[in-house]
C-alpha positions as a Markdown table, in Angstrom:
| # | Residue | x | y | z |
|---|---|---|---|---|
| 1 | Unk | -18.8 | 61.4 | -21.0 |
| 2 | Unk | -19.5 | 58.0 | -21.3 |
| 3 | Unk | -21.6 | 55.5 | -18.5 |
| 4 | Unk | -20.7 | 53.7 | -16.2 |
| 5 | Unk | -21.0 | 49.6 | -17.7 |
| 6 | Unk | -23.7 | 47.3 | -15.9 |
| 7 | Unk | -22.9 | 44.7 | -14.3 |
| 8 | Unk | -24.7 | 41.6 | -13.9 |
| 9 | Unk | -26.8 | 41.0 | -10.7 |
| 10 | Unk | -24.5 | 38.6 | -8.3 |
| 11 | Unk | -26.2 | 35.5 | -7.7 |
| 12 | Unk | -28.0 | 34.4 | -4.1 |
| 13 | Unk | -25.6 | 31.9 | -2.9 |
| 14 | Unk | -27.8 | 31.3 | 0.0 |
| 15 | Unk | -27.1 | 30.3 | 3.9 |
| 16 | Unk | -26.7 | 26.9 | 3.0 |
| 17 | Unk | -23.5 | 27.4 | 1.0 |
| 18 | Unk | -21.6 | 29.5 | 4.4 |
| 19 | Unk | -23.1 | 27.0 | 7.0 |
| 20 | Unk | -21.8 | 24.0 | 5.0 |
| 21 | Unk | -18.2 | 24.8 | 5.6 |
| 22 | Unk | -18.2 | 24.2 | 9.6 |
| 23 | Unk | -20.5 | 20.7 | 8.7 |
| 24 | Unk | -17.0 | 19.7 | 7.3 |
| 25 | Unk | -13.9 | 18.5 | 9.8 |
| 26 | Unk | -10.2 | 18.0 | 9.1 |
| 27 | Unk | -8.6 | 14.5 | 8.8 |
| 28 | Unk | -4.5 | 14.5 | 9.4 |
| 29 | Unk | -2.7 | 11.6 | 7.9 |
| 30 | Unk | 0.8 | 10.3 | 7.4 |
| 31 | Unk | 2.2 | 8.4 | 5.0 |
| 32 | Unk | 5.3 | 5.9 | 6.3 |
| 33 | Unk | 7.9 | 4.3 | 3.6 |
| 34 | Unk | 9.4 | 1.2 | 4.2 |
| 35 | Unk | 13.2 | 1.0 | 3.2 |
| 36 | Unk | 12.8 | -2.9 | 3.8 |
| 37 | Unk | 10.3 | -3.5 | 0.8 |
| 38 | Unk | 9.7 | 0.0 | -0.2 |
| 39 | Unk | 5.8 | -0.1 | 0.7 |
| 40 | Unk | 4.2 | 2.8 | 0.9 |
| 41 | Unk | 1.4 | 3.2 | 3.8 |
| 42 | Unk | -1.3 | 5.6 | 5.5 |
| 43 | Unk | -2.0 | 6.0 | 8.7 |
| 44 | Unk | -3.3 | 8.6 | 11.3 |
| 45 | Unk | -1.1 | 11.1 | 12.2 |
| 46 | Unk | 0.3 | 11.1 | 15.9 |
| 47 | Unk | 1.4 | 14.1 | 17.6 |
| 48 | Unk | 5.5 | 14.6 | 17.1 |
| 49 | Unk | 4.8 | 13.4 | 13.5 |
| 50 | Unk | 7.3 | 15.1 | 10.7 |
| 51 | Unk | 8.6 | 14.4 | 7.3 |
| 52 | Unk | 11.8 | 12.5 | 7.0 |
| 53 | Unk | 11.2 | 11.2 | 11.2 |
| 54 | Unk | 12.6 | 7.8 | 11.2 |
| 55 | Unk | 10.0 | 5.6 | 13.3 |
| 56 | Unk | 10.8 | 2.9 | 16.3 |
| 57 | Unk | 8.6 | 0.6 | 18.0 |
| 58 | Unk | 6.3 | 0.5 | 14.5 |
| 59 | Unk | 6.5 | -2.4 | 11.9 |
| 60 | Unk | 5.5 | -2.3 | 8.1 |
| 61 | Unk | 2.2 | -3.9 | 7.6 |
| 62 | Unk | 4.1 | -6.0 | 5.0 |
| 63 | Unk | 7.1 | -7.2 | 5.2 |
| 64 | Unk | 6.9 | -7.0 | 9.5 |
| 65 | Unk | 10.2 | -5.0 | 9.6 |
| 66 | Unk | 10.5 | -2.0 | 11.6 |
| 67 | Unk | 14.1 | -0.9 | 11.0 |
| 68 | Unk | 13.9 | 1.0 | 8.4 |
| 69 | Unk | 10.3 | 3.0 | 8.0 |
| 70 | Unk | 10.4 | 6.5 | 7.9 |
| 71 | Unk | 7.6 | 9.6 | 7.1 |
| 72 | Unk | 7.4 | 10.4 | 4.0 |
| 73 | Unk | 4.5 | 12.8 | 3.7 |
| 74 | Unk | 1.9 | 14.7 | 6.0 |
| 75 | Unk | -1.3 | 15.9 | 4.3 |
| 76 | Unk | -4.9 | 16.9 | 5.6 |
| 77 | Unk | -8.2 | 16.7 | 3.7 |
| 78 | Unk | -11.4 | 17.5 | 4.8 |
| 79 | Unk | -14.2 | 15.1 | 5.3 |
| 80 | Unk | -18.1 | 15.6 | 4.8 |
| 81 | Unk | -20.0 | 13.3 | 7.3 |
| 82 | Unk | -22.8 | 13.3 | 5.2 |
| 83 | Unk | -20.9 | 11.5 | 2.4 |
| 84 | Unk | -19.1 | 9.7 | 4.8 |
| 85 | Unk | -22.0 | 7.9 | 6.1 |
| 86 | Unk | -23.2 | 6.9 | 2.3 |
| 87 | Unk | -20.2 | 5.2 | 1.8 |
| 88 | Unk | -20.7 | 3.2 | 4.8 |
């Protein structure tokens, strides 16, 4: 019979690296097409937010037509506050 192979030792990933995930918090945005000028812009995401909504009662940043804007895309991405505060 032949043994068993050895493995490596796993590496200490240390409390740090499981802590650091809750440090972190979630940032919603939306991104809102004009069909005026076809700009593309970001803002914060609103409640009753979804793709394809066609919006009333905003105006592009641009062209200062609110017709035609509509949501495009909805994306998240998490935010360090530590880094956050260097870039400030």
């Amino acid at each position: 019979m032949s043994e068993e192979p050895q493995l490596p030792p796993i590496p200490d990933i240390g409390i740090d690296a499981i802590t650091r995930k809750k440090r972190f918090y979630e940032k919603i945005n939306t991104v809102v097409k004009c069909g005026n000028c076809h700009e593309n812009y970001t803002r914060e995401f609103k409640k009753g937010d979804y793709t394809f909504k066609k919006l009333s009662g905003e105006s592009c940043p641009k062209c200062n037509e609110g017709q035609s804007l509509m949501i495009t895309e909805i994306f998240s991405e998490w935010i360090d506050p530590k880094k956050e505060k260097k870039k400030k």
